[in-house]
C-alpha positions in Angstrom: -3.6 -22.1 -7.5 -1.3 -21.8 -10.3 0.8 -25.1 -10.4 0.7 -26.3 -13.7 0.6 -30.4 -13.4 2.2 -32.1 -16.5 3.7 -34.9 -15.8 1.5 -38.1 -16.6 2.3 -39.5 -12.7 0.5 -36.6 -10.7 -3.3 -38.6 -10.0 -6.2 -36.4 -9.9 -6.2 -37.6 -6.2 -2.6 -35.9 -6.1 -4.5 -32.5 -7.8 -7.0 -32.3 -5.4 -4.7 -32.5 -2.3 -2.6 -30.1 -3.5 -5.2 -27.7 -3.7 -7.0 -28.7 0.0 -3.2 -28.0 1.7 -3.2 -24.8 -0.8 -6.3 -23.6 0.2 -5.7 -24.6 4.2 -2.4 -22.6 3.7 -4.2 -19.5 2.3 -6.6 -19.2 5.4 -4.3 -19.8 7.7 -1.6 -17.3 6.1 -4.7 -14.7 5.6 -5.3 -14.1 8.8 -1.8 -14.2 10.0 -1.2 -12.0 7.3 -4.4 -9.5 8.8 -3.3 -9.9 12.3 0.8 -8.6 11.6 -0.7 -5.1 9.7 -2.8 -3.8 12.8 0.3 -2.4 14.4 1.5 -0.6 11.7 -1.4 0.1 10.0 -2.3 1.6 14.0 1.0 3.6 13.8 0.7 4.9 10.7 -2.7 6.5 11.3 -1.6 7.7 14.9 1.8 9.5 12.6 -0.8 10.9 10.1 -3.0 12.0 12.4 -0.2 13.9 14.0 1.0 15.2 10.8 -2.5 17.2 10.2 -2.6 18.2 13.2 0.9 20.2 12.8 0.3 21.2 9.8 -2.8 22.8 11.2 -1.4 24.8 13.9 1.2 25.9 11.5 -0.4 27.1 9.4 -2.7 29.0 11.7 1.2 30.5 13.0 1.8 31.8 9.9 -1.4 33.1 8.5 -1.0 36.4 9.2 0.9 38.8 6.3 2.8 40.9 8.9 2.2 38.8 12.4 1.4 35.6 13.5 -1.1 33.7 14.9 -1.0 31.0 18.4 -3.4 30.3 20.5 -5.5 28.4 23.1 -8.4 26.9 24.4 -9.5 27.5 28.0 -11.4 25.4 30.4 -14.5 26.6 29.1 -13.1 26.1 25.8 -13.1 29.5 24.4 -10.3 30.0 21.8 -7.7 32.6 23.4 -5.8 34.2 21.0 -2.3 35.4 20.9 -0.6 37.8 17.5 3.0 37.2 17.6 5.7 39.6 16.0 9.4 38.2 15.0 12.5 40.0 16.0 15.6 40.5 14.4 18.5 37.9 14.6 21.8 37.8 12.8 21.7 34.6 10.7 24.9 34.3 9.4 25.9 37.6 9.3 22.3 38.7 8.1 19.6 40.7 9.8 17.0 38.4 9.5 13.2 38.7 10.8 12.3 35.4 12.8 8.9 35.2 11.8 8.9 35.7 8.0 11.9 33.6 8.3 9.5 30.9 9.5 6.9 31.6 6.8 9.4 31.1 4.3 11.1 28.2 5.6 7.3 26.8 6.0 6.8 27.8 2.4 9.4 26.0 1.2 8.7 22.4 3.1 5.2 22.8 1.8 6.2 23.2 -1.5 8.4 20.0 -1.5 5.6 18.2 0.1 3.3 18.9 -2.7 5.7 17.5 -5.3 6.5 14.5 -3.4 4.2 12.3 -5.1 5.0 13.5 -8.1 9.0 12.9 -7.7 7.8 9.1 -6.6 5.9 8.9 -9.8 8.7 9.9 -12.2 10.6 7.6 -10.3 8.4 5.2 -11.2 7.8 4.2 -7.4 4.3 5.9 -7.4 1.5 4.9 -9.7 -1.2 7.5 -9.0 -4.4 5.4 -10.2 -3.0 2.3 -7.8 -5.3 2.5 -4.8 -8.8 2.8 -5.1 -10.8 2.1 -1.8 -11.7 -1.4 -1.9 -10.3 -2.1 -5.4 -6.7 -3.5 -6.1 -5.0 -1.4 -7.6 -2.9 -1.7 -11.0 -0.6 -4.6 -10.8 2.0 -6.0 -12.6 3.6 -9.6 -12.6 7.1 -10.1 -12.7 9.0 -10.4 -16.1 10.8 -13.4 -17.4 9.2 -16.8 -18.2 6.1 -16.5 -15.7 3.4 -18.8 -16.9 0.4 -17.0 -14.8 -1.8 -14.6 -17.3 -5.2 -14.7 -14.6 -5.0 -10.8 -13.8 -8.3 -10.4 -12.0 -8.5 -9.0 -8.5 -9.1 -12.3 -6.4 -5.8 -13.4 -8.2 -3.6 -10.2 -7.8 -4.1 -10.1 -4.0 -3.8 -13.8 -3.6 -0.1 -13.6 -5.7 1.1 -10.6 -4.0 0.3 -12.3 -0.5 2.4 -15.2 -2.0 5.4 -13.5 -3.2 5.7 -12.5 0.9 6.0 -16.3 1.4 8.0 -17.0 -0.8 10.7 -14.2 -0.6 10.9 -14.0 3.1 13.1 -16.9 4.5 11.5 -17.4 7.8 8.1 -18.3 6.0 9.4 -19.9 2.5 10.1 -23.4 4.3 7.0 -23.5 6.1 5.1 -22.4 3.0 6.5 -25.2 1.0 6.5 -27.8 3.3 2.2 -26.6 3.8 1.8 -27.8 -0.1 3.9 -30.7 -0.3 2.2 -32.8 2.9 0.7 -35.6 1.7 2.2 -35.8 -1.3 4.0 -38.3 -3.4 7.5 -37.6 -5.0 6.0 -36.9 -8.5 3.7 -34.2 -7.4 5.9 -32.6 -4.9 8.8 -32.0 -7.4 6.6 -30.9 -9.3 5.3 -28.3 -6.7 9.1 -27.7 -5.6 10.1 -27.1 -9.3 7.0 -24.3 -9.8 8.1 -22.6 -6.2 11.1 -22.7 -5.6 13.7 -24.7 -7.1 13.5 -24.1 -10.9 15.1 -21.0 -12.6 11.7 -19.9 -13.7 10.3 -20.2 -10.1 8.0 -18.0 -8.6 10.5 -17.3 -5.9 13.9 -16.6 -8.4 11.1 -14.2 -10.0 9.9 -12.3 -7.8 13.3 -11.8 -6.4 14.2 -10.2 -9.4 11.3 -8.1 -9.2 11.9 -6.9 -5.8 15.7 -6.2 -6.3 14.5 -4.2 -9.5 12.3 -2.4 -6.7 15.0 -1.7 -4.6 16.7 -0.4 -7.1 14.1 2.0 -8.3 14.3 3.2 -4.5 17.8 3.4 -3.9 18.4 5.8 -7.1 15.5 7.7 -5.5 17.3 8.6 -2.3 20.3 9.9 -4.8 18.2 11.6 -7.0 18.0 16.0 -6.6 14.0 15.0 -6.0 14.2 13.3 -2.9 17.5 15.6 -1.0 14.6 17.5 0.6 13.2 14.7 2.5 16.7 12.9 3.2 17.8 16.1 5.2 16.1 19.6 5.0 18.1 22.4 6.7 16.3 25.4 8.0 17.6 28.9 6.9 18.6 29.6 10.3 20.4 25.8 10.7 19.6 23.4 13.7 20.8 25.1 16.7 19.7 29.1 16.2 16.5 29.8 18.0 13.7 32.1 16.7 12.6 34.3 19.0 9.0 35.9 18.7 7.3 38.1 20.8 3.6 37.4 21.3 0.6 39.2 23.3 -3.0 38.0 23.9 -5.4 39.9 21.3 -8.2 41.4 23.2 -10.7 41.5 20.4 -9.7 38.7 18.0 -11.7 38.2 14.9 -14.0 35.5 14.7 -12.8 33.3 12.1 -9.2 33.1 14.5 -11.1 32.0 17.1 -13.6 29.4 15.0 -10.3 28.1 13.3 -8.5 27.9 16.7 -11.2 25.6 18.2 -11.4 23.4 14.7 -7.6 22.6 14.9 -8.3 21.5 18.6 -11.2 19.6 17.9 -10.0 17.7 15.2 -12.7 19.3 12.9 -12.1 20.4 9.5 -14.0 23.0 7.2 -12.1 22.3 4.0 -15.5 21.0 2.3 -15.1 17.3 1.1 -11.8 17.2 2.9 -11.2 14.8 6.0 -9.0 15.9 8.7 -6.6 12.6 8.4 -5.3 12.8 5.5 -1.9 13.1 3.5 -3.1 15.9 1.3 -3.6 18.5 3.3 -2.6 21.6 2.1 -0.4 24.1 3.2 -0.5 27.9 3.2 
């Protein structure tokens, strides 16, 4: 708790209520808080999981130098491999081969995918030492006359889960009406004045520090960095099919096959890599 209690009037009685309906407020909010990230934290792993697992079959697609790669696995789960050849399509007015094409096209998404994270962080929208696993990350409070200087870990999380109460309408009023119950007029202006109603309140702050974040975001999307994640258009454009021609390869080499059955097994041999993950690399 961070209400700073000046005025002669506010009892000690007064302090310590404040901080029981505080601290009621926090447990309750906590695990309401917990219980509204399982579906998307849920979605998001089911999207990344997806992701990997495209990226993996891709890449086996275009790992050859002159063919391609696709494949199977059969009821008794032996990988059945296929080499695929492009063909020749006008694109445009251009000859143009559909599986290097492809390759190149491939080539180029992963290429913009490995500098994502570092177009977020000259955008300042990415700090890359702000996640560690179990450990809050860097954290900064919002500018402006903000009396709170407690930067330990307890007292980041705690403030950020906050702000959400504060800036979101549908939970503001309940949030303020939590700490004021029980209390005399004194004390709950005083709590009113810290939270809300002042100028210098944490909910005018942290306004202004979300506004400066959607800011920050907005000029992203306009920037040159982010155009190829706000459309990408494919060298043969969005209707033009590529045509390959495959056939099943008789004697296929045994690291096709052991890669084949790791991308359908959700295995990984990439060493301290784990197959989920938003790093993986591409060919």
């Amino acid at each position: 708790m961070i209400v700073l209690f000046t005025n002669p009037l506010i009892t000690n009685d007064q302090k310590k209520l404040f901080k029981k309906n505080y601290t009621n407020y926090v447990q309750t909010y906590r695990t309401n808080f917990l219980n509204s990230l399982t579906t998307p934290v849920n979605t998001l792993s089911t999207i990344q999981q997806e992701y990997v697992y495209n990226i993996d079959r891709l890449n086996f697609v275009v790992s050859g130098s002159s063919i391609g790669y696709d494949g199977k696995l059969n009821k008794q789960n032996i990988a059945i491999i296929y080499t695929l050849t492009g063909t020749t399509e006008d694109v445009n007015g251009t000859p143009t081969n559909t599986l290097t094409s492809l390759r190149n096209d491939y080539l180029s998404i992963g290429g913009s995918n490995n500098s994502f994270l570092s177009g977020l962080t000259n955008a300042n929208l990415y700090n890359t030492t702000g996640y560690k696993p179990k450990t809050p990350g860097t954290w900064t409070a919002p500018s402006g006359l903000f009396l709170y200087t407690s930067f330990n870990e307890y007292r980041q999380r705690e403030y950020t889960l906050m702000s959400r109460a504060l800036l979101q309408k549908d939970l503001k009023e309940g949030f303020i009406n939590a700490l004021v119950r029980g209390l005399n007029q004194a004390t709950t202006n005083a709590v009113k004045f810290f939270y809300d109603t002042s100028d210098t309140s944490l909910r005018v702050q942290w306004t202004l520090s979300n506004n400066e974040g959607k800011t920050l975001l907005a000029d992203y999307k306009t920037s040159d960095a982010a155009k190829p994640y706000i459309k990408y258009t494919p060298s043969f454009g969005t209707t033009q099919k590529r045509i390959t021609v495959f056939a099943e390869e008789l004697a296929p080499p045994n690291d096709k096959k052991q890669t084949l059955q790791n991308i359908y097994s959700n295995k990984n041999n990439n060493g301290d890599k784990t197959p989920y993950n938003f790093k993986r690399k591409f060919l």
